[in-house]
C-alpha positions in Angstrom: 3.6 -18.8 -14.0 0.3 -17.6 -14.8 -2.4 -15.7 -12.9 -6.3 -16.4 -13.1 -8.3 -13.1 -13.7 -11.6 -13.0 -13.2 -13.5 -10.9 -16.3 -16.8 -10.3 -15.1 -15.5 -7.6 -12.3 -12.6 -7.0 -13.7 -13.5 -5.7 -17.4 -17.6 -6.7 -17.8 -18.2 -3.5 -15.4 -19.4 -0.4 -16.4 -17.5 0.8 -13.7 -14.4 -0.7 -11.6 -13.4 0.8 -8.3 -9.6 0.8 -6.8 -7.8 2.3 -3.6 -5.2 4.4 -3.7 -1.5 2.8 -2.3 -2.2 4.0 1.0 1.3 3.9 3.6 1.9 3.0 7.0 4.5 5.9 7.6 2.2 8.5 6.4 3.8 11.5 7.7 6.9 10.2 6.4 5.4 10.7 2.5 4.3 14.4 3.5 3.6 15.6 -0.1 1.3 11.6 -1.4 -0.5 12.5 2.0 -1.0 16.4 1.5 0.4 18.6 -1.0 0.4 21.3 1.4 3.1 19.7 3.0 5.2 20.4 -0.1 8.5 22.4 1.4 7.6 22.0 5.1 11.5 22.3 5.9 13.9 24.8 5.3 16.5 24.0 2.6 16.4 20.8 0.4 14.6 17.5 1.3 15.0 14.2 -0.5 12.7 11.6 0.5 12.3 7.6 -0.6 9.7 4.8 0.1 9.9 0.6 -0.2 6.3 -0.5 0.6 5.7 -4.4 0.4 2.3 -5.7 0.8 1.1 -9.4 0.6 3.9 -10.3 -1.3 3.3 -14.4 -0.8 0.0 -13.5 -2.6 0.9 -13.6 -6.4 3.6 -11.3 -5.5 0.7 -9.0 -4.4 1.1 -5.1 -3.9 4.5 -3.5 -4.3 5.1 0.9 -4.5 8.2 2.6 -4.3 8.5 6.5 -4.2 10.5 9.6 -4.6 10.1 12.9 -3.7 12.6 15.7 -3.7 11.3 19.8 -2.7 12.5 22.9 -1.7 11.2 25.6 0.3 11.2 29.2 -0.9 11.1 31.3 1.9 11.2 34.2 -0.6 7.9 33.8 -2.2 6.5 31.6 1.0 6.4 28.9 -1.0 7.0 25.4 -1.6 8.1 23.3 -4.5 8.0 19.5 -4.9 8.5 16.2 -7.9 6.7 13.4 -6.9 7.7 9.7 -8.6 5.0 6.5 -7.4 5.3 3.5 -9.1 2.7 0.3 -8.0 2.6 -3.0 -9.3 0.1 -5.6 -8.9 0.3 -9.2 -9.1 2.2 -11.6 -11.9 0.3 -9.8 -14.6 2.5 -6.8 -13.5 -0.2 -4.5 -13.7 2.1 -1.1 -13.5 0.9 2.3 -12.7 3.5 5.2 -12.5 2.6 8.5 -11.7 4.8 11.9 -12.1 3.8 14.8 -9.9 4.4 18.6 -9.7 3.4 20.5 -6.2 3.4 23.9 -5.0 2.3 24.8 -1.8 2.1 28.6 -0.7 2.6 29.6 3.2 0.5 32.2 5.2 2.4 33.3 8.9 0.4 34.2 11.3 1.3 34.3 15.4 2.1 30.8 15.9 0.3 29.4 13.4 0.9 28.8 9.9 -2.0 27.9 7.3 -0.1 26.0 4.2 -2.3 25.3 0.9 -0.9 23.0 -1.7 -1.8 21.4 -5.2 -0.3 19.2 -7.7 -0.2 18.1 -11.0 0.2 14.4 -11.8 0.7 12.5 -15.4 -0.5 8.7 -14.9 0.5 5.7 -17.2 -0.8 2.3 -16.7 0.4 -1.0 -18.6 -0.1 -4.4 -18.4 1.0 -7.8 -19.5 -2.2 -9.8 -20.9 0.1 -12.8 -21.8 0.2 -13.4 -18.0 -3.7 -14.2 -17.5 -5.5 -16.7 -18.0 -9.3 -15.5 -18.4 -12.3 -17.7 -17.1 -13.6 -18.9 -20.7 -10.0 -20.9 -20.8 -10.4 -22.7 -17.9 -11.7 -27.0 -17.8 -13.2 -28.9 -15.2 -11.3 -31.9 -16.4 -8.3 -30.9 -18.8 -7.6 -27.4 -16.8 -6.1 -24.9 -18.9 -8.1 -25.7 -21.9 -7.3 -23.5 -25.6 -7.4 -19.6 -26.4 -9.6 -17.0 -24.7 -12.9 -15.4 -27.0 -11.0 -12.2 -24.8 -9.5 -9.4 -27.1 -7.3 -7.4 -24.9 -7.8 -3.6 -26.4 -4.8 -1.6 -24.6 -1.6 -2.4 -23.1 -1.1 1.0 -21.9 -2.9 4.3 -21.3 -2.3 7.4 -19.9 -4.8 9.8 -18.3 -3.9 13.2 -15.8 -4.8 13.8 -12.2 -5.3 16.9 -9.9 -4.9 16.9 -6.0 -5.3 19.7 -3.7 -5.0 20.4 0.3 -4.9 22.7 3.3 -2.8 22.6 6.4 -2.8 23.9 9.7 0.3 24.1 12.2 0.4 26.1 15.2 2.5 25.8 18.4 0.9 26.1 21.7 1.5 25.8 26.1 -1.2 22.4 27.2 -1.7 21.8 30.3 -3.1 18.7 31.6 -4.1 18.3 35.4 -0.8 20.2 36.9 1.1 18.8 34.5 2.3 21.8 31.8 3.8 21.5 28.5 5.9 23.7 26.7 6.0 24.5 23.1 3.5 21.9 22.1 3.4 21.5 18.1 0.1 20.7 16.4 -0.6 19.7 12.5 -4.4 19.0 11.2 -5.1 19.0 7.7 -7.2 18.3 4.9 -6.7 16.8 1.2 -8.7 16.1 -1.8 -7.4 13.6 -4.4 -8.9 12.9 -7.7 -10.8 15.8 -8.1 -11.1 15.7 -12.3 -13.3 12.3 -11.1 -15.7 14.8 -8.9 -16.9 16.5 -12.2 -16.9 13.8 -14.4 -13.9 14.9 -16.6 -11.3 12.1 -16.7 -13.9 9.2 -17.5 -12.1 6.8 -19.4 -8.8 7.8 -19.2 -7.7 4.9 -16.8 -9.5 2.3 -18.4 -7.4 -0.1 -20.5 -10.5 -1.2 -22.2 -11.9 2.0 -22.8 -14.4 1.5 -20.5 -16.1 4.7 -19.0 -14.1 3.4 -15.9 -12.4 6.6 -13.9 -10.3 7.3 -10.7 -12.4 7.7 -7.4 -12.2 10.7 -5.5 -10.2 10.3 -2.2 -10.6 12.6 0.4 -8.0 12.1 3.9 -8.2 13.8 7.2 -5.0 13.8 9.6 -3.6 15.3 12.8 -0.8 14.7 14.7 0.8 16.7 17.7 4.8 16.4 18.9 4.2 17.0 23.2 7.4 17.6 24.8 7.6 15.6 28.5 8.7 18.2 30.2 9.1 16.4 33.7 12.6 15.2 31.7 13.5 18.6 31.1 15.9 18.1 34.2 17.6 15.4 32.8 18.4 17.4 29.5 16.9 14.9 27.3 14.4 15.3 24.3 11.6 13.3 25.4 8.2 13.4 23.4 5.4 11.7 22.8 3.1 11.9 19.0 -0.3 11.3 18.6 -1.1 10.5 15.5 -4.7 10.0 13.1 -5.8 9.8 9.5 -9.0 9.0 8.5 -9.0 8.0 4.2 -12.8 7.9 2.0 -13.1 6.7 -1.2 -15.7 6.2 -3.0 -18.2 7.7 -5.9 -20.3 9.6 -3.1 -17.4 11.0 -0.9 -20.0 12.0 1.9 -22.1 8.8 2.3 -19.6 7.3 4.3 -21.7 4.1 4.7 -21.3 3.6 0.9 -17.6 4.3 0.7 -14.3 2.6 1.4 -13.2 4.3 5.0 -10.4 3.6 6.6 -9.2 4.5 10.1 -5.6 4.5 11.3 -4.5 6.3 15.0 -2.2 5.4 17.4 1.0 7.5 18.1 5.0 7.5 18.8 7.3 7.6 21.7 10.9 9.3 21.1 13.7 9.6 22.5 17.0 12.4 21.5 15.7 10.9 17.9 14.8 7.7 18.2 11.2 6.5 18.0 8.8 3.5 18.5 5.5 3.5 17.4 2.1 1.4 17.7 -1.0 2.1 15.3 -4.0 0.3 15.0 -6.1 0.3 11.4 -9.7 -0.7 10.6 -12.4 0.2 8.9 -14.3 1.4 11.7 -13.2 3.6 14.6 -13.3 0.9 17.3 -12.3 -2.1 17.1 -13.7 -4.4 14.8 -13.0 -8.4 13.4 -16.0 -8.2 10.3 -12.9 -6.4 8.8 -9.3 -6.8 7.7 -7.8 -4.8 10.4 -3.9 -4.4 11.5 -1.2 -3.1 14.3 1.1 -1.3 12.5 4.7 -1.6 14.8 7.2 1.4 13.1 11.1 2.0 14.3 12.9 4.6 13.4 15.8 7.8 14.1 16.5 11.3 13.2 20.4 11.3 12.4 22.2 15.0 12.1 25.6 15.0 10.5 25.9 19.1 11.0 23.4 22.1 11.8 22.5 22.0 8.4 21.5 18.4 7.5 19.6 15.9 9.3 18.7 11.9 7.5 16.1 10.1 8.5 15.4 6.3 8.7 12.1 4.6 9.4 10.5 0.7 9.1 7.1 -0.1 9.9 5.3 -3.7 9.3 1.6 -3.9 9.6 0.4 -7.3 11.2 -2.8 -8.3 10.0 -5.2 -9.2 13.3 -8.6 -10.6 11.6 -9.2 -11.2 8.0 -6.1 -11.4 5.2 -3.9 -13.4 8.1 0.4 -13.3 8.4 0.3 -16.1 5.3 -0.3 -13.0 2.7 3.6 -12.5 4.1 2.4 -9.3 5.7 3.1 -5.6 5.1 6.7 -4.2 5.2 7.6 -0.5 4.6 11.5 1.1 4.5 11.1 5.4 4.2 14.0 7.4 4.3 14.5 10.9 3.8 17.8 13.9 4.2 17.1 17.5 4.4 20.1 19.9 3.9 21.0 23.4 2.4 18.9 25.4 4.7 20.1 28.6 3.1 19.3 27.5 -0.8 16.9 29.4 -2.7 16.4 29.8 -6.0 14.4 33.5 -6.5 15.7 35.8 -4.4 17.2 36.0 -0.9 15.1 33.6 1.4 17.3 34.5 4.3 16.3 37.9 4.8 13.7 38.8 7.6 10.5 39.3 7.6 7.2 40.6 10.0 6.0 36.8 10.8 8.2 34.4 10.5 7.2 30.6 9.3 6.7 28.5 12.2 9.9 26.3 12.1 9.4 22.3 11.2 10.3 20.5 14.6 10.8 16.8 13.5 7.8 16.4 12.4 6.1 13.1 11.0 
């Protein structure tokens, strides 16, 4: 089966534009969200992502992910590998990405300020035998001869540079009369593609050797974990998790008129580990059907086997509410990820004390 490509945007462009995979369980891909997330729990962490998109549409969008880090309480730092593979469509264009973080921890009194970057080497094939250009197409016979197309490169490869900051602090909110306790807060701040900001990797996507280059992608989240504590009589873990990212991307990161936005928010409800979850996405903040736009519906638990390993599970589908409808065959997304060996460390002792201590990682998305 073939797939009809469209030449004029696709290679006739001095410039072509993408988005980034972008996943419905964002804070369960800590590092592809933020690098500074890289070693956010003590130990060991192993993490895995299935994310199907569209796939009645020419088997439309599929990424899978690893990630495995471990934090270095020694040096107050955090080391990750990150493996993304996407494919697109029956021409199975394929991009893979291999990625090297570090993130490096500053204590403070109930707050901890992480900054992280990360190395990534990019390759990107695809299959030309699988489209079928414009030129070849007839009114009356169809598929009519050989394209005047000369496909240049089936694969290139091309480098990439992300950076972030995080913020986490714990604090005592009280709303009205209510009070609550040990309140955990994370807002942070990433900045992908930045060799595209000054004009360095031009060309280095492009399998036609266009001066075709990544777009700069800059993403905003928060997200707080509020303990009910009107439960607390009941001895139950009851919380509730706000949640927001904002994503831009585009050539002029701060005209945000120009640029590809997207808004997701919403938040989780859980219970001694397990979770529901309702977000909304759009383009705009408020609601808004000139857009494709989606609730995104997520299940999941925390499972601990011990003291010193926890595994978690989590499924999401995203139903489309206004443009691309549920005949694209939706959006589906399996994460999973196990965090063990709290008392590993590869320089030095990490177990030994110090002034300020790192502000623990309390289940967080």
């Amino acid at each position: 089966m073939k797939i009809i490509f469209t030449i004029v945007v696709g290679f006739l462009c001095t410039q072509a534009f993408a988005q980034d995979p972008s996943f419905s369980q964002f804070y369960a891909n800590r590092i592809y969200l933020n690098p500074a997330f890289t070693g956010l729990e003590r130990g060991v962490s192993v993490a895995g992502v299935s994310r199907l998109q569209w796939v009645n549409v020419d088997q439309g969008f599929r990424t899978y992910g690893f990630t495995a880090e471990i934090q270095e309480p020694h040096l107050r730092s955090g080391i990750g590998l990150s493996l993304f593979h996407n494919t697109q469509g029956l021409a199975q264009l394929n991009s893979t990405s291999v990625g090297m973080s570090y993130s490096y921890l500053i204590p403070l009194d109930n707050h901890n300020i992480h900054i992280g970057v990360e190395a990534l080497w990019n390759q990107k094939t695809v299959d030309w035998d699988e489209i079928i250009f414009s030129d070849q197409l007839d009114a009356v016979n169809g598929i009519s001869g050989a394209s005047t197309f000369v496909p240049i490169l089936e694969k290139t490869t091309y480098t990439d540079f992300n950076m972030g900051i995080l913020w986490r602090f714990n604090t005592d909110m009280k709303i009205g009369k209510k009070k609550y306790k040990d309140t955990r807060h994370s807002i942070g701040f990433s900045m992908h593609h930045l060799p595209a900001i000054f004009g360095t990797n031009a060309g280095g996507e492009s399998l036609q050797n266009l001066e075709t280059q990544l777009i700069p992608r800059m993403t905003f989240h928060a997200g707080s974990m509020i303990p009910l504590t009107f439960f607390s009589s009941t001895k139950k873990e009851v919380m509730i998790s706000p949640n927001l990212k904002i994503d831009v991307q585009g050539d002029a990161l701060f005209e945000f008129k120009e640029n590809l936005q997207v808004f997701t928010y919403g938040g989780y409800f859980l219970y001694e580990g397990v979770y529901v979850g309702a977000l909304y996405q759009n383009k705009n903040i408020l609601s808004s059907h000139k857009n494709t736009n989606a609730w995104i519906l997520a299940v999941g638990a925390y499972v601990e086997s011990d003291k010193d390993s926890r595994m978690f599970f989590g499924f999401s589908y995203d139903a489309n509410t206004t443009g691309v409808g549920a005949r694209a065959g939706g959006v589906y997304e399996v994460a999973f990820r196990w965090t063990g060996n709290a008392k590993v460390s590869i320089f030095g002792d990490g177990s030994r004390k110090r002034s300020k201590r790192s502000l623990d990682c309390y289940r967080f998305f």
